[in-house]
N, C-alpha and C positions, 0 to 999 in steps of 0.2 A: 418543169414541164415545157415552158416557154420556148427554154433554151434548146430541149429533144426536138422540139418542133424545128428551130431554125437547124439543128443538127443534120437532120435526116428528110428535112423536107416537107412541104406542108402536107403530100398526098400522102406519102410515105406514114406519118404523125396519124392521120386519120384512119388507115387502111390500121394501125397497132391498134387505136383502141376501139378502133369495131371488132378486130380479133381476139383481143384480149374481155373484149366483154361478153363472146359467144361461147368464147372458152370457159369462163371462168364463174358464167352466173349461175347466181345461185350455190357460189360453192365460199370456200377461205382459200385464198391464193397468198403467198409469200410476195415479198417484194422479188428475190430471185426469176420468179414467175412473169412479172409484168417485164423483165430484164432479157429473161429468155422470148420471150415474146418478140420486143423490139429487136432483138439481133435477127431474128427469123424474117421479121417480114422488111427489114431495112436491107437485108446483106450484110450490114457492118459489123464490127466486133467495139462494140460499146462501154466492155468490160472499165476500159480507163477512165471513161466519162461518169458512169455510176460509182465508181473507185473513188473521184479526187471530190464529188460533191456529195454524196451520202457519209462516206468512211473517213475521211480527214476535216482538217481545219486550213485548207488551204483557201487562202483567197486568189479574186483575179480583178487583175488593174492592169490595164495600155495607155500610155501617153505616147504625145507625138512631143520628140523633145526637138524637131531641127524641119523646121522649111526654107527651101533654097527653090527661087523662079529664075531661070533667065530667059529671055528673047532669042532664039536661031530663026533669021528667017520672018515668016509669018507666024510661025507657032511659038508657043511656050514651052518650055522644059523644066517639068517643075519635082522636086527629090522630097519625099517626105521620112523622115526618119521617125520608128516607132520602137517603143520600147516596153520590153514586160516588164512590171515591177511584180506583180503578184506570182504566186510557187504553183496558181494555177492557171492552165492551159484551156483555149479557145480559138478556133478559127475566127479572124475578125475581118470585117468591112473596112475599107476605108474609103471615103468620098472627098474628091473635091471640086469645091465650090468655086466659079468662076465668072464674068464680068458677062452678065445678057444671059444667065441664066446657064450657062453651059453647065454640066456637070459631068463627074467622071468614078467612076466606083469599080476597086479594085479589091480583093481578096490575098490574106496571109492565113497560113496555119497555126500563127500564135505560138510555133513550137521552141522557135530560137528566144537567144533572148531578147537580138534585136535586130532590126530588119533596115532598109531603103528601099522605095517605094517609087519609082518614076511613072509621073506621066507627061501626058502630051496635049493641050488645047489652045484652041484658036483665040481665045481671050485671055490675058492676066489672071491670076490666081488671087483668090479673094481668099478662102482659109479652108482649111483642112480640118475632117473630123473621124474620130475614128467612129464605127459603130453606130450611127445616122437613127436608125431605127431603133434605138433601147433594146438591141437582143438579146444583151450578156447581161448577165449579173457582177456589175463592179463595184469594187468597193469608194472606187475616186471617177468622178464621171468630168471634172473640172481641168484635168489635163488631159482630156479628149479631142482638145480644139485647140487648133492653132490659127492666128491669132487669137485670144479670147474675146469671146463675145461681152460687150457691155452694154446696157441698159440704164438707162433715164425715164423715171418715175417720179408722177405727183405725189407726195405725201407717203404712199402705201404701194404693194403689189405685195403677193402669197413668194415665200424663200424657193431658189430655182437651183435647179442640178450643175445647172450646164453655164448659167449668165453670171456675171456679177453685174449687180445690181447699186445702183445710184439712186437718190430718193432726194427730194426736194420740197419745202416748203415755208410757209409765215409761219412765225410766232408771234404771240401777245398776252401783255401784261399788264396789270396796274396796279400800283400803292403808294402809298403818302408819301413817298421822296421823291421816286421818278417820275410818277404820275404815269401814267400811258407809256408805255414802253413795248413798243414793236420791233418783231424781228424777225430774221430767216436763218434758215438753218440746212444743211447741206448734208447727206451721210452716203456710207458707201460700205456694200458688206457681201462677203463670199455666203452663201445660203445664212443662217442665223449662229453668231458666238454666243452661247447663251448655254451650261450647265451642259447635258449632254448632249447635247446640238454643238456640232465640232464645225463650226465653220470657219473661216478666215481673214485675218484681214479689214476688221471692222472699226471704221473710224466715224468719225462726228467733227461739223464746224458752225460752229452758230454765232452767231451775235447781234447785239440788241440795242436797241438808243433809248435813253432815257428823256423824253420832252422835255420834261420841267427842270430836272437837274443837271441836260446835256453832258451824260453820262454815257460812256461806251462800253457797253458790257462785251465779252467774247469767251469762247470757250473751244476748245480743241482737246480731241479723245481719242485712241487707239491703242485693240488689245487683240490678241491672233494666240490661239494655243503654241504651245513650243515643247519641241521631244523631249524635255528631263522631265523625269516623275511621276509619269500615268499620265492617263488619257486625255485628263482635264487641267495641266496645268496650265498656265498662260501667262502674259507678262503686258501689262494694263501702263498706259501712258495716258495721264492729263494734265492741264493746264488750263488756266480759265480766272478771268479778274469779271467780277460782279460782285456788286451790293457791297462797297466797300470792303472787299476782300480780293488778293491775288494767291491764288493756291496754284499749286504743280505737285507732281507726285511719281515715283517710278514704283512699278508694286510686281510679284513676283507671287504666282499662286499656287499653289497644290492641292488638289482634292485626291486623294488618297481612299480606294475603296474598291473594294471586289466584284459592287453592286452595281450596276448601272444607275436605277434610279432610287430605289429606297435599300436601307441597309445603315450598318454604323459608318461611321466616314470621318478620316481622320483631316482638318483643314489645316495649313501653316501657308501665312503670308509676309514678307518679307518687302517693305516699304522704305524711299526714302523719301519727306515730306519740307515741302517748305510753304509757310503761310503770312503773308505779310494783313495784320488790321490794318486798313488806313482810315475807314469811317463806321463813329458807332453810329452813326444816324439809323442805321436798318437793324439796330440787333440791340438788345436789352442789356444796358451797359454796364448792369451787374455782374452780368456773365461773360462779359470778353475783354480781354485785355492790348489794347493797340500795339502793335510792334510786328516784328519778326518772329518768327518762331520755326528753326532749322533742327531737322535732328530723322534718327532711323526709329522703326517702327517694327513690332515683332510679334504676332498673332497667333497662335493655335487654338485648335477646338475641338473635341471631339463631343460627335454629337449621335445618337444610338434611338430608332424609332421601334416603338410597339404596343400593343393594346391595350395593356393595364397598364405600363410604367416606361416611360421616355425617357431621355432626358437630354441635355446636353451642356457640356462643360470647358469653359473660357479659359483662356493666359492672353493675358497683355503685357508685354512690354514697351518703353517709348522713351526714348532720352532726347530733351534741347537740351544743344552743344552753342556755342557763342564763334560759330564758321559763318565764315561767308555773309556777315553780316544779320547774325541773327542776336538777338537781344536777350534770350533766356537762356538759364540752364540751370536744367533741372532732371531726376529719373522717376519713373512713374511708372508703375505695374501695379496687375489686377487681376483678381482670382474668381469668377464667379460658376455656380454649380447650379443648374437648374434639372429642376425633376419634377416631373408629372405623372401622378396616380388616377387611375379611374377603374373604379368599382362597381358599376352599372351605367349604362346611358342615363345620361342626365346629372352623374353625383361624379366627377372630378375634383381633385384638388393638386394645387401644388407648393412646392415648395426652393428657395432662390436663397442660398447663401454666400456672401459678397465680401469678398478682403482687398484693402489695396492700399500700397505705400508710394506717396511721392515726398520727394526731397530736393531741396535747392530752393529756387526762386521760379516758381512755377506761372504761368499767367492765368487769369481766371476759369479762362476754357479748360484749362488742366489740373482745375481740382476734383476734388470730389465732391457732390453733390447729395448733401443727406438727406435733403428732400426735395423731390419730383417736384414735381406742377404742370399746370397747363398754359401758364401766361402763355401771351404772346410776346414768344421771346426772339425769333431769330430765324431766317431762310438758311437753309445748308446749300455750301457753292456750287454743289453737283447739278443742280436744277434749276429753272426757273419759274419756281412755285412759291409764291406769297407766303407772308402773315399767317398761322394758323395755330391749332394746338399740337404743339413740340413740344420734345423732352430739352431741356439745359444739354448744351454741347457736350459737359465731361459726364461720367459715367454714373447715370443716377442710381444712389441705395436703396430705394423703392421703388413701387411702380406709379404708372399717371393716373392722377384721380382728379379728384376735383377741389386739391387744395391749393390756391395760385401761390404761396408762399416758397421759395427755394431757401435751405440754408446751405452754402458752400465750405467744407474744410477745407482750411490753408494748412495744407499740413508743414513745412517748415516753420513757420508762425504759430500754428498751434493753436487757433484761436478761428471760430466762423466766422458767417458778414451772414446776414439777413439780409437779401437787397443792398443796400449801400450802407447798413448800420454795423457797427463791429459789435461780436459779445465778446464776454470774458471768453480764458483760455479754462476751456474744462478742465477739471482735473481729471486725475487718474481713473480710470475704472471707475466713473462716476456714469449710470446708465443716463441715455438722454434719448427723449421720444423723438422719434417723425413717423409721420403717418401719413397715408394717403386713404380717402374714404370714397366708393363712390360705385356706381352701376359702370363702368369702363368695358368698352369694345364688346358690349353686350348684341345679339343678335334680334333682328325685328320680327317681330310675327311676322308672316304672311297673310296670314287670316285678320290680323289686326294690325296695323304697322305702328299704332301706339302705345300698342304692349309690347316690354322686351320678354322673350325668350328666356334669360340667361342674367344672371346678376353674379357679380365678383364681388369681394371684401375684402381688398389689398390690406394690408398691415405689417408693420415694417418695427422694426429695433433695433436696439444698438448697442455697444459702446464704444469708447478709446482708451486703448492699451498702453501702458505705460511709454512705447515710445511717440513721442508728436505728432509722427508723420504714419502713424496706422489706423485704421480703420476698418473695423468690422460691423457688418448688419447681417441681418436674417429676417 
């Protein structure tokens, strides 16, 4: 309707549907009706504009792809080249903006596919936009402007159409190695990358000092959707040395799905990973093992939501290779099935069945994990978040509860570690408990905040299959 307004004019717009409203109250009008209407009291013949936005899927996008100023004289000569990308049609505005406020607004029919645009003022040209006023419905509003607008922000500001956006500010930290640990952080992002939110171009730079241990942490990040594979794929860059760890990553995403936001959805990611420990001091040195660790990474999932029965279902792949200076090598893959049943509000249950083989010389982070816990085990490099209750880095067989004890399978070796104690190598098909017990991620009254809501009773089992390096739980 916005758009019939700027089409026909604002008197024109008001004169339709005061006509249209004396005409037709009280009765059932077709859309036809409100069409022939506007053609009557506009003059115009309409037909193509109700055509390309009621009856098709055509979209409409303008970008200025080229400004060119020069100097003749006292005036400016300024060329603005615009161009359709979209299959639909709109008369467009263009303005431009110049030095002391001048400005200058000129009109295209939108009908070619691409246009040049000259004008003429007394001051330098500052930037060019197509469509000033929000009158068209586009699908890309960020090639609207030339040069692009950018923006510097404390901390926050709400994602914008038209700006890109800069954000700044402190961070801070503290724990028993580095002691106090301050820092600032830098980011910079086309409206928001984030699931269906398509934005562009969003990056991160942070870094932090450690007082006590004169430690320099840092961290650098960027990911921007990319045309292979549906809407949401994208392609993730980071790097980052904290807490005695250097990680870097190249990663490669697809979301795969006909839904926008709920529906089944197929994921596959495509990683290659390099991780160098240099200090257990920050992480429970049960569970990690210092060195290098190089190799590719291979993910799918699919995962299917609904009201009695969900679920969704894991493949891991991951091989260290002995490149580039990395210290292991080993293959590791993992099968896990989760499903969720619920039979009435309030009576849920589910159910999580787990296989996974590794082989070679694996380091600790890359076993398997028979049982969870909540020690305090370890900060993951992605963040700058403390000490807390964490799962063990490799993939744990049950869920977190409230048993702090982990036992890890080596699966080449054949044998666990309890913490830093080794047990014997199980035999064959001989079942062996882990469990985990405990009220976990239960919900708080409102009316009480002492009472939970909601209680779980993880339980977990097992055994190992004749060859070394497998493992199944349920």
């Amino acid at each position: 309707m916005f758009m019939l307004k700027y089409l026909v004019g604002d008197e024109n717009f008001d004169q339709i549907m005061k006509t249209y409203f004396r005409r037709y109250r009280f009765k059932h009008p077709h859309t036809e009706d409100f069409m022939a209407v506007a053609e009557e009291v506009s003059g115009q013949d309409l037909k193509w504009f109700f055509s390309q936005w009621l009856e098709t899927t055509k979209t409409c996008d303008y970008a200025i792809t080229e400004l060119k100023s020069q100097q003749v004289g006292d005036l400016f000569k300024t060329e603005v080249e615009v161009e359709r990308k979209g299959d639909a049609v709109m008369p467009i505005e263009v303005c431009l903006q110049a030095k002391g406020g001048e400005k200058a607004l000129k009109s295209w029919d939108g009908k070619g596919k691409r246009t040049k645009i000259s004008f003429q003022t007394k001051s330098k040209p500052r930037w060019a936009q197509i469509d000033p006023e929000w009158k068209i419905l586009e699908t890309n509003r960020w090639n609207n402007r030339k040069p692009r607008k950018v923006t510097l922000h404390p901390i926050f500001d709400f994602p914008d159409f038209e700006e890109y956006q800069i954000f700044y500010g402190p961070s801070f930290w503290y724990d028993g190695v580095d002691g106090a640990t301050p820092g600032l952080w830098l980011q910079g992002r086309q409206f928001v990358d984030s699931g269906p939110l398509k934005g562009k171009n969003q990056w991160l730079l942070g870094t932090s000092w450690g007082i006590r241990s004169h430690t320099l942490n840092w961290k650098v990040s960027y990911h921007t959707p990319i045309p292979l594979g549906g809407r949401w794929s994208r392609i993730n860059l980071q790097a980052n040395h904290s807490h005695g760890r250097l990680f870097s990553s190249l990663c490669l995403d697809w979301h795969l799905s006909p839904h926008l936001l709920f529906g089944p959805a197929h994921k596959i990611g495509l990683r290659g990973e390099y991780l160098d420990v240099q200090d257990l001091d920050y992480v429970y040195e049960g569970d990690w093992s210092p060195g290098k660790v190089i190799g590719p990474v291979i993910d799918y999932s699919y995962s299917f939501p609904g009201i009695h029965f969900s679920g969704r279902y894991s493949l891991s792949l991951k091989s260290g290779q002995k490149v580039w200076g990395g210290e292991y090598h080993f293959n590791r893959g993992s099968l896990e099935l989760r499903n969720r049943f619920r039979w009435r509000r309030g009576l849920r249950a589910g159910l999580r069945f787990f296989t996974g083989y590794v082989g070679g010389s694996p380091p600790n982070q890359e076993m398997f994990f028979i049982s969870g816990g909540t020690a305090l085990t370890t900060r993951t490099w992605d963040n700058m978040g403390g000490e807390g209750e964490t799962l063990p880095p490799g993939t744990p067989l049950c869920q977190r509860g409230w048993k702090p004890e982990r036992i890890l399978w080596s699966a080449s070796e054949g044998k666990g570690h309890l913490g830093h104690q080794p047990l014997h190598p199980l035999p064959s098909y001989t079942p062996f408990p882990f469990y985990n017990v405990g009220n976990v991620g239960a919900k708080l009254s409102l009316k009480s905040p002492s009472r939970r809501e909601e209680s779980r009773l993880p339980l977990a089992g097992g055994f190992k299959p004749p060859h070394p390096s497998t493992i199944l739980s349920v």
